[in-house]
N, C-alpha and C positions, 0 to 999 in steps of 0.2 A: 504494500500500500504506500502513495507516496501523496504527498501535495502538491499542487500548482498555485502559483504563486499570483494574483492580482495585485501590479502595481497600487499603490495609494494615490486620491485625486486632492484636491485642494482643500476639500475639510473631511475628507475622511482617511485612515491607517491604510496600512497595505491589509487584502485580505486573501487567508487560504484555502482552498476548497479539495477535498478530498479526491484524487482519482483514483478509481477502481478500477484494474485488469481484469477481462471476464471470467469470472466462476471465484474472485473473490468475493469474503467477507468483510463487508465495508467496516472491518473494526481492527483497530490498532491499539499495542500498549505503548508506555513510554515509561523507562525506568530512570531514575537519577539516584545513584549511590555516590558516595567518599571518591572514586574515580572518575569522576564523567567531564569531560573535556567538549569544548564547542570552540563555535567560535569568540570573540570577545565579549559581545551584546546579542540584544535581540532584540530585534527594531518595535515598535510600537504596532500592533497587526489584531487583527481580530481573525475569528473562524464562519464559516455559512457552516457548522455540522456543529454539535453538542459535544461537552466530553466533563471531563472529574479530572482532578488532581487531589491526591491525597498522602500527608505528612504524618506517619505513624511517629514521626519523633519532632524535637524540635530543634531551629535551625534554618538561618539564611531570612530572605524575603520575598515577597511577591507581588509583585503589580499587575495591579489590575482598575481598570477604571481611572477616577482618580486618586485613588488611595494605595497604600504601601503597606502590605501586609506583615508585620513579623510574623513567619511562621512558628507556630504553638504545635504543641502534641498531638495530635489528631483531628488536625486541621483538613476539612474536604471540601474544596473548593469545587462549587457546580457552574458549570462553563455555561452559557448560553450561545447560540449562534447569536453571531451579531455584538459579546461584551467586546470590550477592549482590553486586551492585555500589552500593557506598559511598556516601554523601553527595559528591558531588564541586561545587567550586566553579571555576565557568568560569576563575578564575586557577589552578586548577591543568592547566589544558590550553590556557592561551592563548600557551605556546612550540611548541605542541606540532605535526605534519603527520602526518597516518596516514589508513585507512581500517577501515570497518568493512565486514563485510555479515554479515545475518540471515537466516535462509530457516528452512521448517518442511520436517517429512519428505519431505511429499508433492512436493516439488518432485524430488525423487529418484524418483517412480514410484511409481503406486499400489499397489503390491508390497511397497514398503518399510516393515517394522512397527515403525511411530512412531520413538519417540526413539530404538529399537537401531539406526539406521542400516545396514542391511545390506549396505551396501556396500564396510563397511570391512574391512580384510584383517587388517590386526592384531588378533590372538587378546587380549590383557589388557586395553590402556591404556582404548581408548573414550573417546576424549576429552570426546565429549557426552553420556556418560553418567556422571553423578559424582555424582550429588544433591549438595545446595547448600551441601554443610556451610564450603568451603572458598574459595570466590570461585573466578574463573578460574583455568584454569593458565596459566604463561608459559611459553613454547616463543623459541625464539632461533633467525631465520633465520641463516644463515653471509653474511657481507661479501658474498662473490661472485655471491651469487642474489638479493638486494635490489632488483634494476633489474629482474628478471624477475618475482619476486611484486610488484612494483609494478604491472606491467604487464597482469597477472591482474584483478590491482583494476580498474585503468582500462580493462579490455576488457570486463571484466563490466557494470562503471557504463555503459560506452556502450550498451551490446546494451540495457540496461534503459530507458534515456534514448529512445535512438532509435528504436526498438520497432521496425527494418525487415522485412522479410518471412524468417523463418528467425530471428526473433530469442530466441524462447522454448527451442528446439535450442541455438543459440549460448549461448546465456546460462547454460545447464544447463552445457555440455561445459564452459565455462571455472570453474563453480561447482565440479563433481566436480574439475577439475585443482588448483584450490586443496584443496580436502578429500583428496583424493591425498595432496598436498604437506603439508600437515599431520600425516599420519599414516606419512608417511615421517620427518618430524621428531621424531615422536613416536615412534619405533619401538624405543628402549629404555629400555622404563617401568620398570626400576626405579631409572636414573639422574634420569629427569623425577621419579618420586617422590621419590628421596632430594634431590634441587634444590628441589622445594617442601616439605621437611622434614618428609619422611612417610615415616621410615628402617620403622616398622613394617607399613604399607602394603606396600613394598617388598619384607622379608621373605617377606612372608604369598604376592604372587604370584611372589617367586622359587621358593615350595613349589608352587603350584599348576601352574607352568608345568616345574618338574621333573617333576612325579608325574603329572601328569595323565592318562596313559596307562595309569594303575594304578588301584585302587580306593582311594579318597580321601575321607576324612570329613570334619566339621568337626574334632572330636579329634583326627583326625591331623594336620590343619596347626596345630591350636592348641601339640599336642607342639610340632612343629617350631619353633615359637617361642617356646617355653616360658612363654607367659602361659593363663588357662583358657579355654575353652572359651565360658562365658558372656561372660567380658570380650572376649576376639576376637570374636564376634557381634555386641555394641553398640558396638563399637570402628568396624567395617567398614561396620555400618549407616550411624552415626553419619558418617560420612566419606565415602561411595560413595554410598548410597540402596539399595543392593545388600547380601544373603547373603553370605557366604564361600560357599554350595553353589552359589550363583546364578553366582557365578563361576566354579567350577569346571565348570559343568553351560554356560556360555557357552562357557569354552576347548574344551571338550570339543564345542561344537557347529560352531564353527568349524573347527575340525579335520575332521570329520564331513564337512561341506560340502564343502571341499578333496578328500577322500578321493571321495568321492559322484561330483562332477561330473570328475578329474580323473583315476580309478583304474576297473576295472573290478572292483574286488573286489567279493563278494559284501555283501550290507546286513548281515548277519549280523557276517562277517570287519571292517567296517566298524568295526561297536559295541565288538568286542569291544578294536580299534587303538586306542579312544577314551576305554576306562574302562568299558564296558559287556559284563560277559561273559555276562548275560543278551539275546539277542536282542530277545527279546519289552519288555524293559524300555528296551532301547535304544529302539525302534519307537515305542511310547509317550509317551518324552521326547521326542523328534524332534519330533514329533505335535503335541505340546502346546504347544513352542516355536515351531513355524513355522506349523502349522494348515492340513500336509501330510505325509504318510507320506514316508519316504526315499525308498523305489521311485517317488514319483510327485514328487518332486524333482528324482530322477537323468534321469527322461526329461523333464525340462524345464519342469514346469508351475511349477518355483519355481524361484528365481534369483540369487544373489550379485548386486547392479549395481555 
C-alpha cells in the first residue's frame, strides 16, 4: 500500500490519499519504536482516509490541528479525513513507541457508505467524521487495557506482513475490534468534546440527543443554546464539516436502524419513535441516506456491519 501525494494550494496542507494495487486491503500499519529514522520533518498535510495513532507509553509530541500534543501513556489519537497534522520534526517523536494504522471504507464492505462508516453504533460522536477544522481527537486508553490494544496492533501488523491464507478475514476482524474499541472509548461525546475544549459542540449534541425523538429545528437547538441560529450553522460547519440538521437527521437514522433490524414495529411507528410523524417523509429521508427504503432494509438487503 502506498500514498500519492496532492501538492498543497494557497490555504490548504498538502494532502495524501491512499492507492491501492488490485486485490489489496486498503489497510496499512505504521510502527514507530527507539529506532525509527525518517527524514528531518514532516511537512504540514492532512489524509482523504481515517486512521489511529496510538502511544502505549509516554514520550515525544504530536501535532495536530492547532495544538501540540505531549504525548501521555495511552494516548489514541483518532484521525479524521480531512484533520490537519502539523509540521512535525522527527525530534519530536524520536522518544516516542506507538503504532499507527490507516485503512479506507471499503475495507469494511462494499456496503459501507464512505466516510459514514456504518458500522458504528454510536449515535453522535463519529469519530471519523469531523471535517478538518480541528486536528485529531485524543481519546485515553485506561492503564489496564494497554497490553491488549497493543496486541490488536501487533496482530493486525502480522496478518498484513504475512499475508497467510485467511489473512485478509483476519486482518479485517482485528481492524473492526480496534474500531469497536475506539468507539466504546468514545462513547461519551460530550465529555471527549468538552476535553478537546469544544464546551459549545457539547451543548448543541447534548440538545440533539435529548430531543431527538421530537420535532427539532435548527432554531430550536440554537434556543437551547442561546446563540443564533446563523452563528450555530457556521459555528458547526466550521468545526464538524456537518449541519446541525445533518446531525440530527444522523441521530435520528441511527436510531431508525436499531429500531428497523431489532423491533418488529411497523416502518411507519418506526419514523414517527425517531422525529418523523410524517411516514411518507420519514421513507424519503431513509431513502436518501442509505439509497434503500426501510422495508427493504429490515429484510436485509442493507446492513449495520
Amino acid at each position: 500500500m502506498r500514498t500519492v501525494r496532492t501538492a498543497p494550494g494557497p490555504d490548504r496542507p498538502a494532502t495524501y490519499s491512499m492507492s491501492q494495487a488490485p486485490g489489496d486491503l486498503p489497510v496499512t500499519t505504521w510502527r514507530l519504536d527507539h529506532d525509527w529514522h525518517s527524514r528531518d520533518t514532516f511537512e504540514e498535510h492532512a489524509h482523504d482516509f481515517p486512521g489511529l495513532a496510538y502511544f502505549p507509553s509516554a514520550g515525544g509530541r504530536l501535532r495536530t490541528g492547532r495544538r501540540v500534543w505531549p504525548i501521555e501513556a495511552g494516548d489514541l489519537f483518532v484521525i479524521a479525513p480531512g484533520d490537519v497534522m502539523g509540521h512535525i520534526h522527527v525530534a519530536d517523536l524520536a522518544d516516542t513507541e506507538g503504532w499507527g494504522v490507516f485503512f479506507t471504507a471499503d475495507a469494511l464492505g462494499q456496503d459501507v457508505p464512505g466516510a459514514h462508516l456504518a458500522w458504528r453504533t454510536h449515535p453522535l460522536l463519529f469519530p471519523f467524521v469531523r471535517g478538518g477544522a480541528l486536528g485529531a481527537l485524543r481519546l485515553r486508553v485506561p492503564e489496564r487495557a494497554r497490553p491488549e490494544w497493543t496486541t490488536r496492533f501487533e496482530a493486525l501488523d502480522d496478518e498484513l506482513a504475512r499475508r497467510h491464507d485467511g489473512y485478509r478475514e483476519a486482518a479485517l476482524a482485528h481492524l473492526v475490534l480496534l474500531l469497536v474499541g475506539v468507539s466504546r472509548l468514545a462513547a461519551d461525546v460530550v465529555g471527549d468534546l468538552r476535553e478537546n475544549r469544544e464546551p459549545l459542540l457539547a451543548e448543541v449534541f447534548e440538545v440533539i440527543e435529548r430531543r431527538y425523538p421530537e420535532p427539532l429545528s435548527l432554531r430550536d437547538v440554537a434556543a437551547a443554546v442561546n446563540i443564533s441560529a446563523g452563528h450555530l450553522t457556521s459555528t458547526v460547519r466550521r468545526r464538524t464539516g456537518r449541519t446541525v440538521q445533518e446531525w440530527i437527521t444522523e441521530r435520528r437514522m441511527v436510531q431508525a436502524r436499531r429500531l428497523l433490524t431489532g423491533t418488529e414495529l411497523p416502518v411507519g411507528e418506526v419514523g414517527r419513535r425517531v422525529g418523523f410523524p410524517d411516514p411518507g417523509y420519514f421513507a424519503r429521508t431513509f431513502g436518501k441516506v442509505h439509497g434503500i427504503s426501510p422495508a427493504r432494509w429490515r429484510k436485509g438487503l442493507g446492513k449495520v456491519v
